[in-house]
N, CA, C and O atoms as a CHARMM CRD file, in Angstrom:
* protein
*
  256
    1    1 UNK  N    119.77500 -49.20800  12.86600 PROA 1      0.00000
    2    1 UNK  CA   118.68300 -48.67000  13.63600 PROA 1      0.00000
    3    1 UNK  C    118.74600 -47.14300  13.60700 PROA 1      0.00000
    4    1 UNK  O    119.80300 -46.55100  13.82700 PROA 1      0.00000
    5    2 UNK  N    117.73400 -46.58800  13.36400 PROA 2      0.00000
    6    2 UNK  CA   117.46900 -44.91700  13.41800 PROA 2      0.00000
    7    2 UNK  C    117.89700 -44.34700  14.69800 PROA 2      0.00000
    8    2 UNK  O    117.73000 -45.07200  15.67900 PROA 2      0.00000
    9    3 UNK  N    118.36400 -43.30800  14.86400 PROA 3      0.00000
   10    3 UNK  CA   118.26700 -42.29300  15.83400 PROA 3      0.00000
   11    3 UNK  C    117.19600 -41.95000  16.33800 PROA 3      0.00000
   12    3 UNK  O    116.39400 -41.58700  15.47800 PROA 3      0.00000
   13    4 UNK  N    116.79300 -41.89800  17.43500 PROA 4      0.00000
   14    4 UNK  CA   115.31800 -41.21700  17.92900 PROA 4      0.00000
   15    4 UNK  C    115.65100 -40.32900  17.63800 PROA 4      0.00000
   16    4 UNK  O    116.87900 -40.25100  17.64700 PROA 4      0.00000
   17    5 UNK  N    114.71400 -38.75700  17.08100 PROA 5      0.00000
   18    5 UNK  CA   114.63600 -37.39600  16.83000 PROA 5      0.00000
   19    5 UNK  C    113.69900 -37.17200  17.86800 PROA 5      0.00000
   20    5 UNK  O    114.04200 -36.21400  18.56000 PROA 5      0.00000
   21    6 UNK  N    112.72600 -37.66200  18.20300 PROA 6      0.00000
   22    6 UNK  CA   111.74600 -37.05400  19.38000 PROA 6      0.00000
   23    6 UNK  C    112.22600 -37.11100  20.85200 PROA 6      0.00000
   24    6 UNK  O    113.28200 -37.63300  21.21000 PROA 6      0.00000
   25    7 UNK  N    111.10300 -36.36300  21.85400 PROA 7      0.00000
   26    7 UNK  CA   111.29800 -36.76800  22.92900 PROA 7      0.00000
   27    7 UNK  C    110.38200 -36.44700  23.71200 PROA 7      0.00000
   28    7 UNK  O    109.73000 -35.48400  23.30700 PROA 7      0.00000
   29    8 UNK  N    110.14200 -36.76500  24.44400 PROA 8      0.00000
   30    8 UNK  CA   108.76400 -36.89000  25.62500 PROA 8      0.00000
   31    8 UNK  C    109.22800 -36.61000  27.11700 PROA 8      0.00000
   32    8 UNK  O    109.55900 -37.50100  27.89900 PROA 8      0.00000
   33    9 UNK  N    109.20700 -35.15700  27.42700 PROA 9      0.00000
   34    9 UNK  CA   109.72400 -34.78000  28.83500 PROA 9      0.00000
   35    9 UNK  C    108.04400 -34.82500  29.88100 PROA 9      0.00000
   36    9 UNK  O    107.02200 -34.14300  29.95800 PROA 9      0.00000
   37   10 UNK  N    108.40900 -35.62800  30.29500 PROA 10     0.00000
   38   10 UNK  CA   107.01700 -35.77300  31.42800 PROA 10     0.00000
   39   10 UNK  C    107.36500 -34.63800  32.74500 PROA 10     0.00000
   40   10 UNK  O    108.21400 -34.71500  33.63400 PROA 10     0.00000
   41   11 UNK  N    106.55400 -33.80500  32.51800 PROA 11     0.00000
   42   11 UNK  CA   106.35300 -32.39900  33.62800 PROA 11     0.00000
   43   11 UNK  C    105.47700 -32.26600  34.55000 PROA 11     0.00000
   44   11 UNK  O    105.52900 -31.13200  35.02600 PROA 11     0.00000
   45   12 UNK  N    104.59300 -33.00200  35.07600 PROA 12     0.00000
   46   12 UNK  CA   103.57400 -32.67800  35.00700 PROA 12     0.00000
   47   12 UNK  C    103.46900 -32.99500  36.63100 PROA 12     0.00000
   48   12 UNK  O    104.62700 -33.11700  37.02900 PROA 12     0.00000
   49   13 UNK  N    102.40700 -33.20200  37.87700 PROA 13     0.00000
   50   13 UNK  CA   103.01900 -33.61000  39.40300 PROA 13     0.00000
   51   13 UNK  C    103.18100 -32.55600  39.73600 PROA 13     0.00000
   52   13 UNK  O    103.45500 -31.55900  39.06800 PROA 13     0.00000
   53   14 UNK  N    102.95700 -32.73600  41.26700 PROA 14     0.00000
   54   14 UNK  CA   102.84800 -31.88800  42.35200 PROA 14     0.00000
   55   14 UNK  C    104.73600 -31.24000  42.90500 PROA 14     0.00000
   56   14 UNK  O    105.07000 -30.07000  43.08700 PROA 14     0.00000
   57   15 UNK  N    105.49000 -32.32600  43.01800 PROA 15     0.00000
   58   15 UNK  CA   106.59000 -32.23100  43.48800 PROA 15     0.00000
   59   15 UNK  C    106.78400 -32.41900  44.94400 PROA 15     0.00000
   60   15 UNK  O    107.63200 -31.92900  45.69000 PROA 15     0.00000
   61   16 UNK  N    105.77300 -33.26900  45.19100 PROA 16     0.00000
   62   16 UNK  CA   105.79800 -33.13500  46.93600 PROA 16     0.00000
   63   16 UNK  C    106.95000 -33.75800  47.50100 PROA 16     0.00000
   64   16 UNK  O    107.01600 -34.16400  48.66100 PROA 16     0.00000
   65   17 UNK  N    107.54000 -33.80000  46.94500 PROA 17     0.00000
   66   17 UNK  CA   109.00400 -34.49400  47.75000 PROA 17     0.00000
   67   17 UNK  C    109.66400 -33.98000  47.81100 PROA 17     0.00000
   68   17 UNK  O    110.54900 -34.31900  48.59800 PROA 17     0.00000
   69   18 UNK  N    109.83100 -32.65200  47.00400 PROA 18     0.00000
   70   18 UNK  CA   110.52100 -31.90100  46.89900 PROA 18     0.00000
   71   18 UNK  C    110.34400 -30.48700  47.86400 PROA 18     0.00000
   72   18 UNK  O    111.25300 -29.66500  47.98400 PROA 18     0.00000
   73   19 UNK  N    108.63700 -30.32800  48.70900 PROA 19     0.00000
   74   19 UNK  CA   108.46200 -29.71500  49.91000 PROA 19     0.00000
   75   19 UNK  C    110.00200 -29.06600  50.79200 PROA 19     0.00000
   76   19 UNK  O    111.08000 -29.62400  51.00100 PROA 19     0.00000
   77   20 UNK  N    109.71600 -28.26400  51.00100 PROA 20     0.00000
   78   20 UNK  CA   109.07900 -27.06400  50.72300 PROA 20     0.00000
   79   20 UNK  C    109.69200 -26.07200  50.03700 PROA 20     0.00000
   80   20 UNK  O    109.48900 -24.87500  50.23900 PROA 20     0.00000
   81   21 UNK  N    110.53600 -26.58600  49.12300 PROA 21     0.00000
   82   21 UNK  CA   110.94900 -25.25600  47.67400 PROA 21     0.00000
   83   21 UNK  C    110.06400 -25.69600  46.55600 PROA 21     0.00000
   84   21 UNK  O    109.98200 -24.71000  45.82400 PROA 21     0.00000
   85   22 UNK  N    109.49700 -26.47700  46.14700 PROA 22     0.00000
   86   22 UNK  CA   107.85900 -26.48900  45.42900 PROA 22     0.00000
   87   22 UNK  C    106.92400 -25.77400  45.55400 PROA 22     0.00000
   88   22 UNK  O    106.15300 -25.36200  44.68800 PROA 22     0.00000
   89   23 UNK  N    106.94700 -25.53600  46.94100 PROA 23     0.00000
   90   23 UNK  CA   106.03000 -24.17400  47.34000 PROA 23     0.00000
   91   23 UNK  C    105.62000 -22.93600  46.11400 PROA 23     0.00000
   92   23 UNK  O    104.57100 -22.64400  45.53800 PROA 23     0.00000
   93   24 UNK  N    107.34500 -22.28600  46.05500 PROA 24     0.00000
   94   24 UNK  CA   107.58400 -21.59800  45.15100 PROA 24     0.00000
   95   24 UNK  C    107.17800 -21.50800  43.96400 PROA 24     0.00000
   96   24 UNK  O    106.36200 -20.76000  43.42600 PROA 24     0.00000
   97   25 UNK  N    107.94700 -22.50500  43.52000 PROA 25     0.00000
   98   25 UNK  CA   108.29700 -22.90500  42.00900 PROA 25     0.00000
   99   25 UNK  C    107.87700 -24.33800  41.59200 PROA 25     0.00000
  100   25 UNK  O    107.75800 -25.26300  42.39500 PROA 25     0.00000
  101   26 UNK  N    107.66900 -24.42700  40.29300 PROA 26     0.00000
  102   26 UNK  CA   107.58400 -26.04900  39.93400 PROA 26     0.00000
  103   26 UNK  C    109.03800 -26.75900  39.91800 PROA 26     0.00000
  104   26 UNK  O    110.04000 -26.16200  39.52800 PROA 26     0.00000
  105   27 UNK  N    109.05000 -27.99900  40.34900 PROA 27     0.00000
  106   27 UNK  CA   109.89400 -28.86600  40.55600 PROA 27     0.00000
  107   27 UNK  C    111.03100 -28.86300  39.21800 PROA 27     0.00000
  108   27 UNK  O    112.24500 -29.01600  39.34900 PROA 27     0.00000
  109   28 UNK  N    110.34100 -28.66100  37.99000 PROA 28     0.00000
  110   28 UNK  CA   111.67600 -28.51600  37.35600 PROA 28     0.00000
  111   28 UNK  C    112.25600 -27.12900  36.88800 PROA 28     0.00000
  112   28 UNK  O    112.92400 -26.95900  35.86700 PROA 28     0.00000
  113   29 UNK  N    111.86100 -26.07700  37.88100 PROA 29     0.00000
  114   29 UNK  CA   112.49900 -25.07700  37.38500 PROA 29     0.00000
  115   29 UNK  C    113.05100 -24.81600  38.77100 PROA 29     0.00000
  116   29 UNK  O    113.17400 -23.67900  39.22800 PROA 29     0.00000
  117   30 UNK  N    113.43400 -26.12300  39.53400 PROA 30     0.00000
  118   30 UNK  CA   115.07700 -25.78500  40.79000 PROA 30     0.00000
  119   30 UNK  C    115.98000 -26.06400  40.25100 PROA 30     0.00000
  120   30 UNK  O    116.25100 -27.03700  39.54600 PROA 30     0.00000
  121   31 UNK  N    116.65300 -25.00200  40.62300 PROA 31     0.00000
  122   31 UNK  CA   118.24600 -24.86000  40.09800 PROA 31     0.00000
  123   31 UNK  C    118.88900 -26.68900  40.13800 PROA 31     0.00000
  124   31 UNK  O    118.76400 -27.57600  40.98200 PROA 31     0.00000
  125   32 UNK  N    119.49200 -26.64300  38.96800 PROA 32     0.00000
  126   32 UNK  CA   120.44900 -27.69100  39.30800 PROA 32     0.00000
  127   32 UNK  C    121.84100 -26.31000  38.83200 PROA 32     0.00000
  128   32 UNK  O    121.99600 -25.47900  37.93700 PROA 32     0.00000
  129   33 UNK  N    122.72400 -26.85400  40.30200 PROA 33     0.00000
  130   33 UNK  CA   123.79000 -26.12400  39.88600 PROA 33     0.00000
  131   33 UNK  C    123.65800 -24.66700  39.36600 PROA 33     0.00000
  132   33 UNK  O    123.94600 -23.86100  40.25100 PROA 33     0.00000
  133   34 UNK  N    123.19100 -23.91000  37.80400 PROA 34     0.00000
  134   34 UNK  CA   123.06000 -23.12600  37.58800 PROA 34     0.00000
  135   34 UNK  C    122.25500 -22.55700  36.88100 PROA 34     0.00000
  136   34 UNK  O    122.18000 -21.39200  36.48900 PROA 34     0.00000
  137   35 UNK  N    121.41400 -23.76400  36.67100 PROA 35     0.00000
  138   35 UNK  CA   120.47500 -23.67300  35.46300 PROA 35     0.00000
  139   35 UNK  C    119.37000 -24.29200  36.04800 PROA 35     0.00000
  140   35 UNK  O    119.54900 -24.87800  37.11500 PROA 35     0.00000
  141   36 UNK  N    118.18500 -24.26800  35.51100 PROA 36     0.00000
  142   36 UNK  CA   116.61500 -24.78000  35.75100 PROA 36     0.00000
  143   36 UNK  C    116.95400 -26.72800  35.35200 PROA 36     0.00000
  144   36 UNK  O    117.48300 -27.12800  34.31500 PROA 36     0.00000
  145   37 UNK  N    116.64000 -27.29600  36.09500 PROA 37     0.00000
  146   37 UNK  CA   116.82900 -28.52800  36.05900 PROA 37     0.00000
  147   37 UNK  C    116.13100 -28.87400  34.24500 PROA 37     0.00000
  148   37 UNK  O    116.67000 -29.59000  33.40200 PROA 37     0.00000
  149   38 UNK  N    114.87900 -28.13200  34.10400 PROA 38     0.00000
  150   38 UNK  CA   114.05100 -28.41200  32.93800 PROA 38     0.00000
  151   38 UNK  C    114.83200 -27.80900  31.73800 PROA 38     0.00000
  152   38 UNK  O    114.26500 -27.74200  30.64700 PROA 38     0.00000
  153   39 UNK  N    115.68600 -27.51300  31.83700 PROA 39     0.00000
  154   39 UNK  CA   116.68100 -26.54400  30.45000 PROA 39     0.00000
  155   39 UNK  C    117.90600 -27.66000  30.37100 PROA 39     0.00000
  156   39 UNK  O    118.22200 -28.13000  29.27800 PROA 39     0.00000
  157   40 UNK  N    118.58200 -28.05900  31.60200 PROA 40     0.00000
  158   40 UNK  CA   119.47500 -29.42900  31.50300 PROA 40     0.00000
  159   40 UNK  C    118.80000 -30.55600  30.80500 PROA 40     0.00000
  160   40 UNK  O    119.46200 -31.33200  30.11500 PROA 40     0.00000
  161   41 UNK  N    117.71600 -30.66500  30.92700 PROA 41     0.00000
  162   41 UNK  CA   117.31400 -31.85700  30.12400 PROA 41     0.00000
  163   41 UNK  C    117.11200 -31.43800  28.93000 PROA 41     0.00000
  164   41 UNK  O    117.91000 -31.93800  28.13900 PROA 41     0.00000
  165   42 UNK  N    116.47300 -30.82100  28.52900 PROA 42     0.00000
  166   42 UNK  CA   116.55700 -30.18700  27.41800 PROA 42     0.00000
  167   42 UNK  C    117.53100 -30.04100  26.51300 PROA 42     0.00000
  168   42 UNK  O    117.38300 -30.43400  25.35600 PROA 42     0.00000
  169   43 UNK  N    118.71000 -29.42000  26.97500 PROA 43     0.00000
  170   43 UNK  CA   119.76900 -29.28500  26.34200 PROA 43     0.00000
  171   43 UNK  C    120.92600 -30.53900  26.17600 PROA 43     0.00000
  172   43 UNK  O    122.01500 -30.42000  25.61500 PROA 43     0.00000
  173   44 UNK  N    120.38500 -31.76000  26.81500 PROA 44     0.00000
  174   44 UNK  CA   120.91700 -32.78600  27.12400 PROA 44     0.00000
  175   44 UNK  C    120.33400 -33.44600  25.99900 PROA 44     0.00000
  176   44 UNK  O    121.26200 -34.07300  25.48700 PROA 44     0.00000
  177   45 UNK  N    119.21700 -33.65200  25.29900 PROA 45     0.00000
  178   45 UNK  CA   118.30400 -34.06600  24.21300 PROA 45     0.00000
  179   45 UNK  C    118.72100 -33.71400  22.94900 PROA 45     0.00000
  180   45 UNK  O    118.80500 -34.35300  21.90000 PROA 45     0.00000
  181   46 UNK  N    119.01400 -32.34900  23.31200 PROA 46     0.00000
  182   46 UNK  CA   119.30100 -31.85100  22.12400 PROA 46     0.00000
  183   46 UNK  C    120.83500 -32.19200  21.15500 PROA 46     0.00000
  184   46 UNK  O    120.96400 -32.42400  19.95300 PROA 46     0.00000
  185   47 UNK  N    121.78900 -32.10700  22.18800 PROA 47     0.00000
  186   47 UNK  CA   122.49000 -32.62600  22.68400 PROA 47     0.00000
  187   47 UNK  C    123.02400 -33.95900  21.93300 PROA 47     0.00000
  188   47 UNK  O    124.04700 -33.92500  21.24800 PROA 47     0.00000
  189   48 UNK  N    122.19100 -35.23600  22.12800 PROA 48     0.00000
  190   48 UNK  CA   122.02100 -36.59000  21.43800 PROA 48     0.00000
  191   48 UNK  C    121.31400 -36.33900  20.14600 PROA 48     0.00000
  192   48 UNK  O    121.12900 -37.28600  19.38100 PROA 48     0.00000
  193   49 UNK  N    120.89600 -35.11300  19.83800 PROA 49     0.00000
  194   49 UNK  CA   120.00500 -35.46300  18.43800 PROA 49     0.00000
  195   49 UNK  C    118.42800 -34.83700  18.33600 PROA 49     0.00000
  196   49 UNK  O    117.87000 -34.39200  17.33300 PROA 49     0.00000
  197   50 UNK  N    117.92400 -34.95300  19.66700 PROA 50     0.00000
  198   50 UNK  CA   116.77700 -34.78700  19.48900 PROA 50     0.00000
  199   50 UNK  C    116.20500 -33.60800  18.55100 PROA 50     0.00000
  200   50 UNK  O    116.78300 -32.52800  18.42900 PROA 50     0.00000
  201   51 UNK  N    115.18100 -33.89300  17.99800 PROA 51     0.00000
  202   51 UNK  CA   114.40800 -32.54600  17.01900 PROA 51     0.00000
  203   51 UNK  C    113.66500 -31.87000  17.86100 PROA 51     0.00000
  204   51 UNK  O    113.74700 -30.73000  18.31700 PROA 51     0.00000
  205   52 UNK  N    112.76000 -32.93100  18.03400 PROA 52     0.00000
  206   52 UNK  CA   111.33400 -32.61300  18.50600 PROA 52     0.00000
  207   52 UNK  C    110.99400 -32.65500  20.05300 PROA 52     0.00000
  208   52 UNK  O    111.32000 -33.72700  20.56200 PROA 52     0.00000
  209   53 UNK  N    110.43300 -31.77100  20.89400 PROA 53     0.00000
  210   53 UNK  CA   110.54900 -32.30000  22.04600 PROA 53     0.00000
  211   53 UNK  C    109.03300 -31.87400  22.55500 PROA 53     0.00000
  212   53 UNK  O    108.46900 -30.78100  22.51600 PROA 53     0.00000
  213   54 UNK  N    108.56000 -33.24800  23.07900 PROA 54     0.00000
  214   54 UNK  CA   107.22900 -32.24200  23.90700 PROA 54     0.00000
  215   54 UNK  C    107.12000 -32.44200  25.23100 PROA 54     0.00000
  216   54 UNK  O    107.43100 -33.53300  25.71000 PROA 54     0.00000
  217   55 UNK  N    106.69200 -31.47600  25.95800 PROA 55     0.00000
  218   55 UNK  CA   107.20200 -31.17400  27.30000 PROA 55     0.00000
  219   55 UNK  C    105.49800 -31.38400  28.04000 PROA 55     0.00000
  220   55 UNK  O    104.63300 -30.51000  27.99400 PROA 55     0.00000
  221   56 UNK  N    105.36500 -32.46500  28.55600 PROA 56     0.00000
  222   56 UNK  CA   103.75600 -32.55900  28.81600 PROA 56     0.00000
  223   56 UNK  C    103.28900 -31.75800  30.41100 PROA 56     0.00000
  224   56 UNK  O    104.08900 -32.52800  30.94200 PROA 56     0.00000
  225   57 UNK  N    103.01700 -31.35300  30.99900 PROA 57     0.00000
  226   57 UNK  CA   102.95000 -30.68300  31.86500 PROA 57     0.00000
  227   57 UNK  C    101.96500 -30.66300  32.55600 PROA 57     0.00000
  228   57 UNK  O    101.12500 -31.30900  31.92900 PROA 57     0.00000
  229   58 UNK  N    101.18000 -30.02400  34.24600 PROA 58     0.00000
  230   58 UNK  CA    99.73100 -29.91600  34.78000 PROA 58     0.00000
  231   58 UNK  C     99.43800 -28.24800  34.15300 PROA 58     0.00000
  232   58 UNK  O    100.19100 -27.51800  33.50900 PROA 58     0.00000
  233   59 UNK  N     97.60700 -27.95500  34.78800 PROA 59     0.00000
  234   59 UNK  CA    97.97300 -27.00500  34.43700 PROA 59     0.00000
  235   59 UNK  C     98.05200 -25.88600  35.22400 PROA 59     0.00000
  236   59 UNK  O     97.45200 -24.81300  35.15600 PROA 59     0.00000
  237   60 UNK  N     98.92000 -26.31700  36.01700 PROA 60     0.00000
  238   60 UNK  CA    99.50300 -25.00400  37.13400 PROA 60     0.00000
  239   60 UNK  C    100.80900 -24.47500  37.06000 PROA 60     0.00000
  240   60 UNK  O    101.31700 -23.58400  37.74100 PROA 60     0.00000
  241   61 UNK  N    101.36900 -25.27100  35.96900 PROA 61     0.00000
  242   61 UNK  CA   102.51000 -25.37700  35.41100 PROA 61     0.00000
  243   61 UNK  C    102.64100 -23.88000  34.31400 PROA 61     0.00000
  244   61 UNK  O    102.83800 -23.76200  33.10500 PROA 61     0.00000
  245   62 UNK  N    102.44300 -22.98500  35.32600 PROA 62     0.00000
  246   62 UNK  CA   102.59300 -21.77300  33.73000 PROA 62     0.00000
  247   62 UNK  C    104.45700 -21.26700  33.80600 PROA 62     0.00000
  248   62 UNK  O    105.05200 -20.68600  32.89800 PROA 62     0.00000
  249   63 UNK  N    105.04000 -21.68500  35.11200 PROA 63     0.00000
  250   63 UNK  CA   106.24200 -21.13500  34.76100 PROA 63     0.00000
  251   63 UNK  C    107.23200 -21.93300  33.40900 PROA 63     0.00000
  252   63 UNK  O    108.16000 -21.39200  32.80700 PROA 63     0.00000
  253   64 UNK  N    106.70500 -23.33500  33.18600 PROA 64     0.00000
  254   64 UNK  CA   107.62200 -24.10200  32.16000 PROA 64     0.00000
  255   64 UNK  C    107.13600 -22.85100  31.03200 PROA 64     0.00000
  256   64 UNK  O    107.56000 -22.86300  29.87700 PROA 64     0.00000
């Protein structure tokens, strides 16, 4: 069986659960630990292999 090379990061949502540091920022750019939660996954993909990655997003989303 092949390796997946792609990947499909779903971005996109309000983050309301995440109230009230969403306010701010979009939900995946809170810190995990030390880094933007959205760069851990990322680098976690990459990581296993991944090539290709598309990051689907809303469009209020200009900080990704």
């Amino acid at each position: 069986m092949k390796q997946p090379t792609k990947a499909i990061i779903c971005a996109a949502g309000l983050g309301t659960r995440f109230l009230p540091q969403t306010k701010a920022m979009p939900k995946e750019m809170l810190p995990l630990i030390d880094r933007p939660v959205i760069q851990v996954i990322v680098e976690q993909a990459v990581a296993a292999g991944v090539t290709e990655i598309i990051i689907v997003t809303g469009s209020t989303k200009r900080a990704i």
